[in-house]
C-alpha positions, 0 to 999 in steps of 0.5 A: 500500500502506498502511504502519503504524509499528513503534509502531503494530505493538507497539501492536497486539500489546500490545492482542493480549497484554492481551485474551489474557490467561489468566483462570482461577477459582480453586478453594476447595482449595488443591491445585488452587488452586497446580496451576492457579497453575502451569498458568496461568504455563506458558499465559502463557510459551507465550503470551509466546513466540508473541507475541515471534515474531509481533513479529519476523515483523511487523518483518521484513513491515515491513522487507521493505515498505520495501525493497520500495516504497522501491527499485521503485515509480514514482509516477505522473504526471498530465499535467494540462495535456493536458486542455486540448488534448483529450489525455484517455483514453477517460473524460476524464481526463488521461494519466499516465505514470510517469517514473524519472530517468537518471543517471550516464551515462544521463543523456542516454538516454531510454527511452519504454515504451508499456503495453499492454492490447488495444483496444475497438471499440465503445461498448459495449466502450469505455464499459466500459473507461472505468471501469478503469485502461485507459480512465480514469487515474482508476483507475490505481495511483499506483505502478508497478514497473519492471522487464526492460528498465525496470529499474533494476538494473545486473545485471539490466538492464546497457544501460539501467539507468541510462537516463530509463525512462517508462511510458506509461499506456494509456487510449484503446483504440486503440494511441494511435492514435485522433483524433475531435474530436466527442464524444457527450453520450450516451455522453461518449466521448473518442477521442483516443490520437493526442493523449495520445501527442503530449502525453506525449511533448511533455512529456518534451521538456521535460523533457529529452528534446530532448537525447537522445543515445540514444533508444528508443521500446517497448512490449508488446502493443498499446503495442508495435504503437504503437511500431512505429505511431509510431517514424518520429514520434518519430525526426522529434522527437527530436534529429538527432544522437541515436541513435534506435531502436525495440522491440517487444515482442509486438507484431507481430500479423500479418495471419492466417488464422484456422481458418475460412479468414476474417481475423477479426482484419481485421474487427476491427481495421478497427472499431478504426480506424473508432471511434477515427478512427485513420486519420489517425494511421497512417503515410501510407507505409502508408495511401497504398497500402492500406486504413487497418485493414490498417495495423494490421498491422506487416508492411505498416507496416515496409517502409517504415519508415525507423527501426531497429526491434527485434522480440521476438515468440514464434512460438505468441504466447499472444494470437494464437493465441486471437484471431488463429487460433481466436477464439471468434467463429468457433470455434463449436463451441468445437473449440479452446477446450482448445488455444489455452489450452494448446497441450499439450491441442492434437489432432495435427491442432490442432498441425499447424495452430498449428506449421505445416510449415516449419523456416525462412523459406528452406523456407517461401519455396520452397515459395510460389515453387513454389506460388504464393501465390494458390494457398495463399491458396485452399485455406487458405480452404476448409480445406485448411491448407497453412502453420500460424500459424509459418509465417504469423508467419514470412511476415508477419516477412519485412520485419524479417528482410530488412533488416540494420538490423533486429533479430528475436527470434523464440522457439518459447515460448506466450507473450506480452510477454517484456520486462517482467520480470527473468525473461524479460528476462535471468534465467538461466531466461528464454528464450534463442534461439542461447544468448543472453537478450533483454536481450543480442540487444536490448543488443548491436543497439542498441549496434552490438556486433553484429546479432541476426536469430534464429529458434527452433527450429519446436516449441512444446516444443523449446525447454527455455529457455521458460517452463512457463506463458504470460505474457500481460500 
């Protein structure tokens, strides 16, 4: 934001005063000479009133300004001397993330927050990316607010306030994942993820993050899957003695079935791994057992992680529910445009579809031991729905509600990505599952105070706490 002194304001308003000037011929007669002498000194009276109110509303703007940028805004950091190792964003350009400085306490305590942002899957949609500020840091704003579970306020954000807080920048498209050292001169793509978030983290090291006490390695959307990609990685690095968890935030995309009976969001995530040679990346527990797209997938990645892990998700995710159940690739007849939007515009059969059947995991495992899972998998294909994405969402959770040292927070709102602000984070009028804010659940599960495994109720509208509107970020 450009700023311009209180000088430089009065300045512009003299200007404003001098060339608004009232200018009036006067008449022969007298008369009409002094009525117009008193008109003109009412006019310029009016005037001077409205132009001394117009000064004071630019110095309460300026003021405003100040408070505004002088306490929220990060600068960016470029980190430069990545280039070298060929950790750049899709563009070439150097990763950058934006670093506020623990103190008092949280001096030791590290939060790495990685930025989400989708993902590109081929060189059409990657070089279209590389010129924005998710391909290119060339793009990127030179200051970020922090806030939710980055803020900086005790009142807002009580556990970590006070922490080291990064942002990580996302530019490579690929959940930080990708790692292909050839580059085509045709189309000068650089597919290296994998490296940027080595080299953020290798710098923050440095920086003092190799004396952590406590540590969590987060994110939204496409930065949260990263941190569930990454976490056993970054518990490996940091300090043995260190408290080390992970948090995700929105970014348990599940291995659905969409409307067509298909896996869409397989297919795609399979040309994500197949551009950015991501495979080499993902965690080898997962990798070893199965095909390397299927590894997007948290739900067959958390089984075998080792690191506690923190799940915030909503169970009508606004993302997934758009590009999960009802892509637009296999809505032909654009059946579900109105509803995936919003999910008051659904049919009944829509909502039956995106709701499902089931209140809780205990229901819904009963009926697949009855039922039998191949069974259910056939008729879902041939359109014969017998579990709604809830139910989906809640199968592909299991491993995160099995374990104790797992955290879930699993709200019935249309949203996506909670965290980020001081709303959803931990305002009075933000989400609330078992009467407690997502600051609290996340606070009290890292800490030890207690465990937090909760599932909202099964409606996308029996929960008054969520917001009207959906938070895609």
């Amino acid at each position: 934001m450009k700023t311009t002194t209180m000088a430089g304001f009065h300045g512009l308003l003299n200007l404003s005063l001098s060339s608004s000037s009232v200018s009036i011929h006067k008449p022969k007669s007298f008369f009409y000479e002094k009525k117009l002498s008193l008109i003109k000194e009412e006019v310029e009276g009016l005037h001077f009133i409205r132009m001394e109110k117009l000064k004071q509303c630019w110095s309460s703007l300026l003021v405003l300004a100040v408070v505004v940028i002088g306490t929220g805004a990060v600068p960016i950091t470029y980190l430069q001397s990545a280039v070298a190792k060929g950790a750049v964003c899709l563009d070439g350009s150097a990763p950058a993330y934006h670093f506020d400085k623990g103190f008092g306490s949280g001096v030791n305590n590290w939060i790495v927050h990685m930025e989400g942002g989708g993902w590109c899957t081929d060189v059409a949609s990657c070089s279209a990316r590389k010129n924005t500020m998710k391909g290119s840091s060339k793009f990127m704003n030179k200051d970020f607010g922090f806030s939710g579970i980055l803020g900086g306020k005790q009142n807002t954000n009580p556990d970590f306030y006070n922490w080291n807080r990064i942002k990580v920048r996302y530019c490579d498209g690929s959940s930080f994942t990708g790692n292909v050292e050839a580059v085509n001169p045709a189309n000068k793509l650089f597919f290296r993820g994998a490296r940027v978030w080595r080299a953020v983290i290798d710098d923050l090291m440095a920086k003092g993050m190799k004396n952590a006490q406590n540590a969590i390695l987060s994110g939204c959307s496409a930065g949260a899957l990263a941190a569930i990609l990454h976490c056993d990685t970054f518990r490996a690095i940091l300090p043995p003695t260190a408290r080390v968890k992970c948090v995700s935030d929105a970014g348990y995309f599940i291995h659905g079935t969409d409307i067509s009976g298909g896996s869409y969001i397989q297919t795609y995530y399979s040309k994500v791994v197949a551009l950015h040679g991501s495979a080499k990346s993902l965690p080898v527990s997962c990798t070893s057992k199965m095909k390397p797209e299927l590894c997007f997938f948290p739900q067959n990645v958390v089984p075998s992680m080792r690191t506690p892990l923190f799940v915030i998700n909503a169970a009508f995710d606004s993302w997934q529910i758009k590009n999960v159940l009802a892509p637009t690739a296999v809505d032909k007849r654009k059946e579900w445009k109105n509803c995936k939007l919003d999910l008051k515009k659904c049919t009944a059969a829509q909502l039956k579809t995106v709701q499902g059947n089931f209140h809780n995991q205990n229901e819904l495992f009963i009926f697949e031991f009855v039922m039998g899972e191949q069974l259910i998998t056939r008729l879902n294909r041939v359109g014969l729905s017998i579990s709604g994405f809830r139910d989906q969402m809640m199968r592909a959770l299991s491993p995160v509600h099995s374990t104790p040292s797992r955290g879930l927070f699993l709200d019935s709102c249309h949203a996506h990505c909670q965290g980020g602000s001081a709303a959803s984070w931990s305002g009075a009028k933000g989400p609330q599952v078992a009467n407690s804010k997502i600051s609290q659940a996340v606070g009290n599960w890292f800490y030890g105070r207690s465990a937090f495994q909760k599932i909202d109720c099964p409606s996308p509208i029996c929960n008054p706490t969520c917001p009207a509107i959906s938070t895609d970020e």
